[in-house]
C-alpha positions in Angstrom: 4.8 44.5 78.9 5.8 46.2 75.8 8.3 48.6 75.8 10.9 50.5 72.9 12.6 53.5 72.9 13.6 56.0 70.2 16.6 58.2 70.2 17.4 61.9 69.0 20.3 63.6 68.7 22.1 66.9 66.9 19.0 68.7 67.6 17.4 71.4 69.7 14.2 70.6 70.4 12.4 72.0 73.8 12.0 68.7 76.1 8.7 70.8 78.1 7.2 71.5 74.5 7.3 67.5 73.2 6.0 66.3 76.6 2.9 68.8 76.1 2.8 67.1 72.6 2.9 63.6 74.0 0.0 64.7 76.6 -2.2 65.6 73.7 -1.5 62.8 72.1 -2.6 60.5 75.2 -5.6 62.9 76.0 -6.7 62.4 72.3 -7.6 58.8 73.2 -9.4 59.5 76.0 -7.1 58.6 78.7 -6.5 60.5 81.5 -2.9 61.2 82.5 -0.2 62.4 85.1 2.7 64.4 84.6 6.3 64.4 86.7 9.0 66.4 85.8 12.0 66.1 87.4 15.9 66.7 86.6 16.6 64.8 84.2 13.3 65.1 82.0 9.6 64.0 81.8 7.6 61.3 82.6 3.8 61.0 81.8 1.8 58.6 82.6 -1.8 57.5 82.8 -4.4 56.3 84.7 -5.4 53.2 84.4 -8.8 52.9 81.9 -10.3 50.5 79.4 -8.8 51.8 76.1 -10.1 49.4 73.3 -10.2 46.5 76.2 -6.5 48.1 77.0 -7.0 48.4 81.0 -3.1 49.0 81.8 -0.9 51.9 82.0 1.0 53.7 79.4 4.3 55.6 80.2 6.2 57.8 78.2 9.9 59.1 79.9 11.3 61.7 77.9 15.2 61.9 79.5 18.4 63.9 77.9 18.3 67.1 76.9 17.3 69.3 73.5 20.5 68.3 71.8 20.1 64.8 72.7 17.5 63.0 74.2 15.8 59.9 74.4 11.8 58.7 74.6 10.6 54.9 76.2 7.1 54.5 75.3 6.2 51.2 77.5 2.6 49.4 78.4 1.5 47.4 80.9 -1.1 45.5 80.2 -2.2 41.9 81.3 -2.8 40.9 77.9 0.0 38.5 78.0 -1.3 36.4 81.3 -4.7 36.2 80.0 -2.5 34.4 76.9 -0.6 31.8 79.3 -4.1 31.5 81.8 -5.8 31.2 78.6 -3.4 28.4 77.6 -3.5 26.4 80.9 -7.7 26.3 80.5 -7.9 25.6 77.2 -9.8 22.7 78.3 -12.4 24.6 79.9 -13.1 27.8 77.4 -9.9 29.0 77.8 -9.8 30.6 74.2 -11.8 32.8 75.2 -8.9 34.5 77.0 -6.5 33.8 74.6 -8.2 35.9 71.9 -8.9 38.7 74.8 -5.4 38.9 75.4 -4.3 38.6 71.4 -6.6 42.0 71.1 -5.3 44.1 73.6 -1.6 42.9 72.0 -2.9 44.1 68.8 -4.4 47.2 70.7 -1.0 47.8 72.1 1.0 47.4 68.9 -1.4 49.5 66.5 -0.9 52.2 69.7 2.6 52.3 69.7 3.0 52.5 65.8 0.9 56.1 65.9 2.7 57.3 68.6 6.2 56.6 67.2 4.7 58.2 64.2 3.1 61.7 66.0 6.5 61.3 68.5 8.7 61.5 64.8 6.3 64.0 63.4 6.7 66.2 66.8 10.5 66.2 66.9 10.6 67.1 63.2 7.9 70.0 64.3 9.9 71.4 66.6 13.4 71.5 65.7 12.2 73.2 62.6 10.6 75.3 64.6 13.7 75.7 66.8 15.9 76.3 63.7 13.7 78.9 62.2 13.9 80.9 65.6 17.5 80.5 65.6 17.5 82.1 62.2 15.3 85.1 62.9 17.4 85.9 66.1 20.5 85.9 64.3 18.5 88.2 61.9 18.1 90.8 64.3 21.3 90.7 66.0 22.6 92.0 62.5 
């Protein structure tokens, strides 16, 4: 399983407009996705697909609030026992699964790096946006 979290803080950015961001993002690639809200923030997940020979489950939790907040991007894939099965049967073509499960690693990895990167490029997005409509209501209260 492969799993990191990013943090925010000192900014106002709407929790209900990133998680529509991170359900684009998902629905992008094809996969096909459920949504939870609940108190304390957002979780979307999706349903379990091939992906580019990915056949787990990705789940984002978006938890805090729009000052501060954090996002766990995690993926459950079997990639990892195919590695160690792949390792007991070397023997008897068991490198076959150890370069199965190497690619959906890889798979995984190259997935995470664009969504930290469209997950950075959101929060910027919107707490400019935030910001700016801060400014304009200010504007007209004057």
């Amino acid at each position: 399983m492969s799993r990191s979290e990013m943090r925010w803080s000192g900014l106002d950015v709407d929790l209900e407009s990133l998680s529509g961001l991170v359900e684009v993002f998902l629905k992008r690639r094809g996969f096909r996705i459920r949504k939870s809200c609940s108190l304390n923030g957002f979780e979307i997940s999706t349903l379990p697909k091939a992906y580019n020979e990915l056949s787990g489950v990705i789940s984002v939790e978006i938890v805090g609030t729009s000052d501060s907040f954090e996002v766990t991007f995690s993926a459950k894939d079997d990639g990892r026992n195919m590695i160690r099965l792949g390792l007991l049967t070397q023997l008897f073509s068991g490198g076959f699964l150890i370069r199965k499960g190497l690619n959906r690693q890889e798979v995984i990895e190259k997935l995470e790096k664009e969504f930290r990167e469209y997950l950075q490029q959101s929060v910027d997005w919107l707490s400019q946006t935030s910001r700016k409509g801060d400014r304009e209501n200010r504007r007209l209260q004057t």
